[in-house]
C-alpha positions, 0 to 999 in steps of 0.5 A: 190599904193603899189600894181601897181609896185609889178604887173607890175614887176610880169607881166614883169617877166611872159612876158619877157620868152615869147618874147624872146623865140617869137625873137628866130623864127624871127631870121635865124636858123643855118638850113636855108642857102640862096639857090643859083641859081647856085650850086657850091663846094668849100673848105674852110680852115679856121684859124685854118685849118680845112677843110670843103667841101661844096656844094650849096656855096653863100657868102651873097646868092650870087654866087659872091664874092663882094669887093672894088677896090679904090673907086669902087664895083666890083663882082667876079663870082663863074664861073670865079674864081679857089680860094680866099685868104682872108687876114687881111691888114691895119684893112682891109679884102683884096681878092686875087682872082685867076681867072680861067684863070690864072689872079688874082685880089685883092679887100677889102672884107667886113669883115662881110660878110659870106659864107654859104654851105651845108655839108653832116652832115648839114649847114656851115657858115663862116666869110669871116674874119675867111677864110684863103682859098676859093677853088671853085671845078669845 
């Protein structure tokens, strides 16, 4: 009996650096992005205003921004939009979305959510909480 406790703490020792260096391949690697089905550039300035230029945009994989109008979803088209400002109201992310045409809208953003692109010296992402400005180049 003295021996089944020393083996068990040995083998758990042994196996433990192997299945976390195993989780490591199942989780999404900084290199993998979502592919969007559209390309689209945008500019990102974050909170502390630095500028990225990114290529291959999606937020969550898509070409869309998604939000919250009262107690209804909503998604704003890359196409349709010219810029998105995100910003922390009430413990909650709000969109103010300029549209092309010159409307804007605002909507409660998920604050988890992420930005992905491409740059010319690898992959971006992003909370949309640590965006201060989103301009989409057309």
């Amino acid at each position: 009996m003295g021996k089944t406790p020393k083996v068990t703490v040995y083998g758990i020792v042994l196996v433990l650096p192997l299945l976390m260096a195993m989780s490591s391949l199942t989780g999404s690697s900084p290199d993998t992005i979502p592919k969007p089905a559209k390309s689209f550039k945008a500019v990102f300035i974050d909170q502390m205003d630095v500028t990225t230029e990114v290529r291959d945009v999606t937020i969550e994989g898509g070409v869309f921004v998604e939000g919250k109008v009262g107690e209804g979803t909503v998604t704003v088209a890359f196409d349709k939009m010219s810029e998105m400002t995100p910003l922390m109201r009430d413990g909650r992310l709000w969109g103010n979305i300029k549209l092309r045409d010159g409307n804007t809208v605002e909507i409660v953003l998920n604050k988890t959510h992420r930005a992905y692109g491409r740059t010319p010296y690898g992959t971006f992402q992003i909370r949309l909480s640590d965006v201060k400005k989103m301009k989409l180049l057309h």
